[in-house]
C-alpha positions as CSV (number, residue, x, y, z in Angstrom):
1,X,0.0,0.0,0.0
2,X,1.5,3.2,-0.9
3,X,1.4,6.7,0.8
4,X,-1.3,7.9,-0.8
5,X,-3.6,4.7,-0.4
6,X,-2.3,4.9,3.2
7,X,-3.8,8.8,3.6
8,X,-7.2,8.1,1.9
9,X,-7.9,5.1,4.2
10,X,-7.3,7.1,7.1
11,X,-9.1,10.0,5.4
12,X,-11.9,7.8,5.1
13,X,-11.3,6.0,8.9
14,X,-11.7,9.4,10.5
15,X,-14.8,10.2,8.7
16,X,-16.8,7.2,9.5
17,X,-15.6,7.4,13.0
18,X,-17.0,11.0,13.4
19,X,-20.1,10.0,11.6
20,X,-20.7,7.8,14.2
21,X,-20.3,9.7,16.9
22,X,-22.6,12.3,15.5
23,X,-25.6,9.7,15.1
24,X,-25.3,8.0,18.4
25,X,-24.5,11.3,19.8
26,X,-28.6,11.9,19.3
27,X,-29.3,9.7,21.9
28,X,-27.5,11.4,24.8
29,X,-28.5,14.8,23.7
30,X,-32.2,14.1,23.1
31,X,-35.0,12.9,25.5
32,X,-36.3,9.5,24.6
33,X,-39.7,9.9,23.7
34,X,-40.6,6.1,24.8
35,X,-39.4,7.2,28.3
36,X,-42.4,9.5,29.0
37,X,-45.8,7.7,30.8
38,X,-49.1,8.9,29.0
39,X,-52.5,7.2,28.6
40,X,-52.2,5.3,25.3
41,X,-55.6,4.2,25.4
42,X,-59.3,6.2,25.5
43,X,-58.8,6.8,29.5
44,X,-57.3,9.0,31.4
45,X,-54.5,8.1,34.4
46,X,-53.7,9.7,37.8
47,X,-52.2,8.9,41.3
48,X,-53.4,9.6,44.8
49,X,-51.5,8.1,47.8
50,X,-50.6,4.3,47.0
51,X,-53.2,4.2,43.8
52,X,-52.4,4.2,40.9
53,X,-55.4,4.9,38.4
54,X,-55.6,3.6,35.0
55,X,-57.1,4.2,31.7
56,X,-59.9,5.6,33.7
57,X,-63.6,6.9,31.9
58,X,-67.3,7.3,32.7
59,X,-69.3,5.5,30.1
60,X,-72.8,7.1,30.2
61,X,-75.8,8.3,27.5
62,X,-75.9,12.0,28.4
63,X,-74.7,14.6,30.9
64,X,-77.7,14.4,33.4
65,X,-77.9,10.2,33.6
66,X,-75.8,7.8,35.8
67,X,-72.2,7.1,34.8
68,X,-70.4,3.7,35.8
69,X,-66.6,4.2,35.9
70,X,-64.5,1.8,34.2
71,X,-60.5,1.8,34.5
72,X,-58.0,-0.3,36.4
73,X,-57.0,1.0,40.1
74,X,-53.6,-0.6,41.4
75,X,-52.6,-0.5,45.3
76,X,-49.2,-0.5,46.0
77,X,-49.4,0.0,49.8
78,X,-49.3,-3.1,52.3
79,X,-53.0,-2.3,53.1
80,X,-56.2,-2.4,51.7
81,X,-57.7,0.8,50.6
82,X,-60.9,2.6,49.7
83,X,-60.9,4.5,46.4
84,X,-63.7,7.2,46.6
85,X,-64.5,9.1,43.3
86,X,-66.5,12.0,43.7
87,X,-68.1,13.4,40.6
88,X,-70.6,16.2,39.5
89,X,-73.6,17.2,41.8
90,X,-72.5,15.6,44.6
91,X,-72.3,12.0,42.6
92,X,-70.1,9.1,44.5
93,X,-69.0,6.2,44.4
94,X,-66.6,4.0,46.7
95,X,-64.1,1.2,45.7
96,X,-62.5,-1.2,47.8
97,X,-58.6,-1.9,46.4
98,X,-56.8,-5.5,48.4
99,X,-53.2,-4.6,49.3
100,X,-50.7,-5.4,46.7
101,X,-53.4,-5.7,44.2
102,X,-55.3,-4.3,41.6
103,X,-58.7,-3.3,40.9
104,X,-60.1,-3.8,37.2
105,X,-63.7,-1.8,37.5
106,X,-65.2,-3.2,34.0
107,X,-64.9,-6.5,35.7
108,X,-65.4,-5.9,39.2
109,X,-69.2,-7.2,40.4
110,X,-69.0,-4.2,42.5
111,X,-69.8,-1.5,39.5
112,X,-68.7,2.1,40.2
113,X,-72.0,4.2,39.4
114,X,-72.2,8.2,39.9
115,X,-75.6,9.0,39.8
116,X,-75.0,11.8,37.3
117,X,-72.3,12.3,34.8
118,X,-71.8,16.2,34.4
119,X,-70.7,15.9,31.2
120,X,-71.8,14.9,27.8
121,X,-70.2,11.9,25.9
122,X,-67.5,13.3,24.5
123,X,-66.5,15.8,26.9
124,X,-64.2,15.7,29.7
125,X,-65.2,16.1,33.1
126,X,-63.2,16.8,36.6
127,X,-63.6,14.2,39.2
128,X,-61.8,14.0,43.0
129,X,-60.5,11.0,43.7
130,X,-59.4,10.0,47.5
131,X,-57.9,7.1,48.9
132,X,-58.3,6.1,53.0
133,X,-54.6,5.2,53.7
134,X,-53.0,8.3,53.6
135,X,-56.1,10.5,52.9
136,X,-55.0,12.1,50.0
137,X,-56.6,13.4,47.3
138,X,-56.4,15.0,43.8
139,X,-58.7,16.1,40.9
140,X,-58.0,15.1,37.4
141,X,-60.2,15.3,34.3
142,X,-62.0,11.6,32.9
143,X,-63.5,11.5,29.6
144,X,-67.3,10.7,29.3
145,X,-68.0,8.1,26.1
146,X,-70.8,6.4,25.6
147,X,-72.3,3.2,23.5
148,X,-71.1,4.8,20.2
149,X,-67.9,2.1,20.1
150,X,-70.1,-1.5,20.5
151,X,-67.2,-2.8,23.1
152,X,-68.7,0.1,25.4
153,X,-72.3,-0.9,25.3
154,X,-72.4,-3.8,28.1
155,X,-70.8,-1.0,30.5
156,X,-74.0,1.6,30.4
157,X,-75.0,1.6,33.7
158,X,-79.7,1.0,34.1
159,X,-80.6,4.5,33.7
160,X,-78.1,5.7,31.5
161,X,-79.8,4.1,27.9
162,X,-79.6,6.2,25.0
163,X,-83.3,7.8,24.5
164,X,-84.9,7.1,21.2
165,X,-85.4,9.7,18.7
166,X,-88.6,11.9,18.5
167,X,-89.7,10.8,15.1
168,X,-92.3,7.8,15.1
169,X,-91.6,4.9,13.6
170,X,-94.2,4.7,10.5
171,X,-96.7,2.1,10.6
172,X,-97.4,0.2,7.3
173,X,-100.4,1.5,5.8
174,X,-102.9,-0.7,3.5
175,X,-102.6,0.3,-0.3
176,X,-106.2,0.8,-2.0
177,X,-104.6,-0.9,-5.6
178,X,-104.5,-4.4,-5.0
C-alpha cells in the first residue's frame, strides 16, 4: 500500500468514526420519547396516595344520567384501601382496592355508578379522587364516552340508555290498488 492509499484510508477511517459519533450522539443529547408515561388508550390516568389509576372513563348516554366508571385502580401499599371518586352534583361512588393488588372496574361485580355524569359523551369532566390510607386526594379530568364504540355498550350503567329519537316509527299502511 503506498502513501497515498495509506492517507485516503485514514481520510476515510476518520470520517466514518466522526459519523458515528454524530448519530449516536442523538441519543444522549435528546429525551427519549418512549421514556415518557401517558395514557395510550381512551382513559385518562392519575395517582393519589398508594393508587395508581388507570385508563380511567365514565361511560354514560348524556350529561344528566348515571355514569359507571371503568378503568384499572392498582394498590401499591401493604393495606387495603378505599378508592372514593367523587363526581358532579354531589355523585359518588366507593371502591374497595386488596393490598398489593389491583382493581379492574369493568370486571369488578362491584360496579362504580355516579348517579349523574356532568358531562356529555364526548366531553371531559373533573372528578376528586381519594384514597383512606394516607387521605389524599387530587382532581383530574375523565373522559365521558358512551355506547357509540359496541365494546362500550355492556358498560352503560340502568338508567343511562340512550333515548330514542322523537320521530315515530311509521306504521305500514294498507294500499287501495290491489
Amino acid at each position: 500500500m503506498n502513501r497515498g492509499q495509506r492517507g485516503k484510508l485514514a481520510m476515510a477511517t476518520a470520517a466514518l468514526g466522526i459519523g458515528l459519533l454524530s448519530v449516536t450522539g442523538c441519543g444522549y443529547i435528546n429525551p427519549q420519547a418512549t421514556g415518557a408515561q401517558y395514557a395510550a388508550s381512551d382513559g385518562t390516568q392519575a395517582n393519589v396516595g398508594a393508587l395508581q389509576l388507570r385508563n380511567m372513563m365514565i361511560i354514560s348516554a348524556g350529561e344528566d344520567k348515571p355514569g359507571r366508571v371503568v378503568g384499572a385502580v392498582y394498590n401499591t401499599s401493604s393495606e387495603d384501601v378505599k378508592l372514593v371518586i367523587a363526581g358532579a352534583g354531589g355523585s359518588q361512588t366507593e371502591v374497595p382496592v386488596k393490598q398489593n393488588s389491583y382493581t379492574l372496574l369493568n370486571d369488578s361485580t362491584d360496579e362504580a355508578i355516579l348517579s349523574t355524569t356532568g358531562g356529555a359523551p364526548g366531553s371531559l369532566v373533573e372528578v376528586t379522587i381519594s384514597e383512606d390510607g394516607t387521605n389524599q386526594k387530587t382532581t383530574f379530568k375523565v373522559p365521558v364516552l358512551d355506547a357509540t364504540i359496541s365494546d362500550y355498550k355492556q358498560y352503560l350503567p340502568a338508567g343511562s340508555e340512550p333515548t330514542g329519537s322523537a320521530t315515530p316509527t311509521p306504521s305500514p299502511t294498507s294500499s287501495a290498488n290491489h
